[in-house]
C-alpha positions as CSV (number, residue, x, y, z in Angstrom):
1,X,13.7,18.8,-11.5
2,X,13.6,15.4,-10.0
3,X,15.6,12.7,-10.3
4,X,14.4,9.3,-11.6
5,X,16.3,7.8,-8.3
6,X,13.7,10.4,-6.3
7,X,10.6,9.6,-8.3
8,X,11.2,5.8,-7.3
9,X,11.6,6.1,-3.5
10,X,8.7,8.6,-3.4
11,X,6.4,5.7,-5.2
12,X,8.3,3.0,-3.2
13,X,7.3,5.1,0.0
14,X,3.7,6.0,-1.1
15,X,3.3,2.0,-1.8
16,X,4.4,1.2,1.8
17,X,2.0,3.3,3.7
18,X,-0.7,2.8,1.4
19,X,-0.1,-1.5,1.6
20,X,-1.5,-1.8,5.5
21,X,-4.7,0.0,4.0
22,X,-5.1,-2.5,1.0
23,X,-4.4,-5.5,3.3
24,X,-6.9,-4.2,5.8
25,X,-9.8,-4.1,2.8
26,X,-8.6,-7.3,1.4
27,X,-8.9,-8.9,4.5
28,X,-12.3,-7.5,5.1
29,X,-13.9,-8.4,1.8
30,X,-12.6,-11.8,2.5
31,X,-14.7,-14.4,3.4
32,X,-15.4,-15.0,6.9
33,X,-14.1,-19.3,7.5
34,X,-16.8,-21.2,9.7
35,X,-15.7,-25.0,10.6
36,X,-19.1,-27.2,10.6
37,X,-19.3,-30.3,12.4
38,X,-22.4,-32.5,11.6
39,X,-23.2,-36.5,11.9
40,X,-21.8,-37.9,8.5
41,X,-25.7,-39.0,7.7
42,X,-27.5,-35.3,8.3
43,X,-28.8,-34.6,4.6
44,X,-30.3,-31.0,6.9
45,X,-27.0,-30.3,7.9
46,X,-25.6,-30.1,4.2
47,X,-28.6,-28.0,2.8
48,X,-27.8,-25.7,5.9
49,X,-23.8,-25.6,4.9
50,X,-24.8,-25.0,1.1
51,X,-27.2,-22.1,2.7
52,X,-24.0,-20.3,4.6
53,X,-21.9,-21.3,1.2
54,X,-24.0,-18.9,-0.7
55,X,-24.4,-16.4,1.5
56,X,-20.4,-16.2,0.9
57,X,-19.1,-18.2,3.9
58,X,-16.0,-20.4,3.7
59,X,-17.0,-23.3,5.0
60,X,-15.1,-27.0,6.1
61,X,-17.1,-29.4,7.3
62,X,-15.9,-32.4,9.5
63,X,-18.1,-35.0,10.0
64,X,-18.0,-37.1,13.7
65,X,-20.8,-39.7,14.5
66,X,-20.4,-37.7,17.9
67,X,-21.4,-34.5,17.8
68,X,-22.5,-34.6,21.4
69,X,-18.7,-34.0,22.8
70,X,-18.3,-31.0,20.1
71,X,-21.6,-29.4,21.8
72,X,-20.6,-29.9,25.3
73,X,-16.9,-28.5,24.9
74,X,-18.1,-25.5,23.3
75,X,-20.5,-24.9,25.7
76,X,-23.8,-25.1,23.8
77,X,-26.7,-25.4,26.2
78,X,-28.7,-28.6,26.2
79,X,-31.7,-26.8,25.4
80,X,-30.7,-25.1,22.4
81,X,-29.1,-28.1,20.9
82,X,-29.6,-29.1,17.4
83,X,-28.7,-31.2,15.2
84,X,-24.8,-29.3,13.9
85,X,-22.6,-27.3,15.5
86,X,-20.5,-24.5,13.7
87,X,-17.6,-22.3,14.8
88,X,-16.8,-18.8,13.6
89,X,-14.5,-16.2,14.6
90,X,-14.8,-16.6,18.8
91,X,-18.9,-17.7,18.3
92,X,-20.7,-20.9,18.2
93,X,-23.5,-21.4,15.9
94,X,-26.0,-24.0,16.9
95,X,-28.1,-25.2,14.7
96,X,-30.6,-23.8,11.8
97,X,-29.3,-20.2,12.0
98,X,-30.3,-18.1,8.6
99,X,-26.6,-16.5,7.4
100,X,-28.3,-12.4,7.8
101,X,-28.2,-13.7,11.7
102,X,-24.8,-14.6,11.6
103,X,-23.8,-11.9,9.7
104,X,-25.6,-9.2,12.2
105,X,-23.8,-11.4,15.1
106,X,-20.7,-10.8,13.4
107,X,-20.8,-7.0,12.6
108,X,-22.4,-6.4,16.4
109,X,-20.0,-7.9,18.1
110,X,-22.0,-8.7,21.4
111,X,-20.8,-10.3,24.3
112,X,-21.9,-13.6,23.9
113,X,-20.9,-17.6,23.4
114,X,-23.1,-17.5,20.3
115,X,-26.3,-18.1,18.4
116,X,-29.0,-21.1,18.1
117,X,-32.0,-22.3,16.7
118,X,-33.6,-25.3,18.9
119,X,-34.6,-28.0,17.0
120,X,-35.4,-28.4,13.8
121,X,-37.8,-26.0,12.4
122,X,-39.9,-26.5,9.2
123,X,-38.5,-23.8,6.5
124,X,-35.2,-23.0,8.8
125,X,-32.3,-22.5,6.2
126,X,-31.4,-26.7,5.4
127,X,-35.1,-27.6,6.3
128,X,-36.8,-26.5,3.7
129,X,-39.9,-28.7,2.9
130,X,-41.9,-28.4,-0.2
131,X,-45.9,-27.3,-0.2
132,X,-45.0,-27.0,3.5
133,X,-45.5,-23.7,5.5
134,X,-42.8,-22.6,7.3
135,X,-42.6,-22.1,11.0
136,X,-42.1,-19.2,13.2
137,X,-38.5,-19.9,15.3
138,X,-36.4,-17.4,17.3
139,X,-32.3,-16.8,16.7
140,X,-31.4,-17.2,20.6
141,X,-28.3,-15.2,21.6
142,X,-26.8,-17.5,24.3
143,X,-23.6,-17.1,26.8
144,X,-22.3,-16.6,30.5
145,X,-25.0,-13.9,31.0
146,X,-28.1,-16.5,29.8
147,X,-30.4,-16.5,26.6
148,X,-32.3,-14.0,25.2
149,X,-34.3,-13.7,21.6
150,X,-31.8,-12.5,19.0
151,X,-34.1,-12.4,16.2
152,X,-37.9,-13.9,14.7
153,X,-38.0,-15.4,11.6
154,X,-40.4,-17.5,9.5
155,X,-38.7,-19.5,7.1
156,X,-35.6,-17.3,5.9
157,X,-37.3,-14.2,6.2
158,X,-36.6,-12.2,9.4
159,X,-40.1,-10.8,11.5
């Protein structure tokens, strides 16, 4: 038979080891915090924020008439430049980037600076233009070892 005082430490016990586990999946379920800087005027940049939003991003946005010296301390390329510039975890996102790009660069982990979409495509998540086709753009993986094609998509939808 077992004592009350010896039920209590055994459920006191099996809480501890069990906690690490349950802040482990909390943590993982939470959502992942980008910072977005954009030009205070970019009506793009805030239909690409509300895009990442619902795609269950936590987002803050700070807003700098010069988003030039964000781009050039984070390293972004010159040619990949766009018109915002987003940080998450240790990756820069540059750009137009659809959130299942972001998410895949987040699960893969690759050894990179980050992702961009040059420009300003037509249909890109945040330029979406009505009774206009949407363009074909690449996702560009960029970093100390170059640029390379990530992903293809037209519109939101991955090729």
């Amino acid at each position: 038979m077992h004592s009350n005082a010896t039920i209590c430490r055994r459920a006191v016990l099996a809480t501890l080891i069990a906690s690490p586990f349950a802040f482990r999946t909390a943590a993982a379920d939470a959502p992942r915090r980008m910072v977005v800087t954009k030009d205070p005027s970019c009506g793009c940049c805030s239909a690409w924020v509300e895009h990442i939003r619902s795609a269950g991003f936590s987002i803050e946005v700070v807003e700098t008439p010069d988003i030039s010296r964000v781009k050039a301390r984070l390293g972004v390329p010159q040619n990949l430049a766009s018109c915002h510039t987003a940080e998450i975890d240790r990756y820069v996102i540059e750009g137009h980037v659809p959130a299942d790009a972001i998410k895949r660069l987040l699960a893969e982990q690759p050894h990179a600076r980050g992702l961009a979409v040059p420009g300003m495509p037509a249909g890109s998540p945040g330029m979406e233009v009505p009774d206009m086709e949407p363009q074909t753009f690449e996702v560009v993986l960029f970093g100390p070892s170059g640029q390379r094609s990530f992903a293809r998509y037209k519109g939101n939808e991955p090729l």
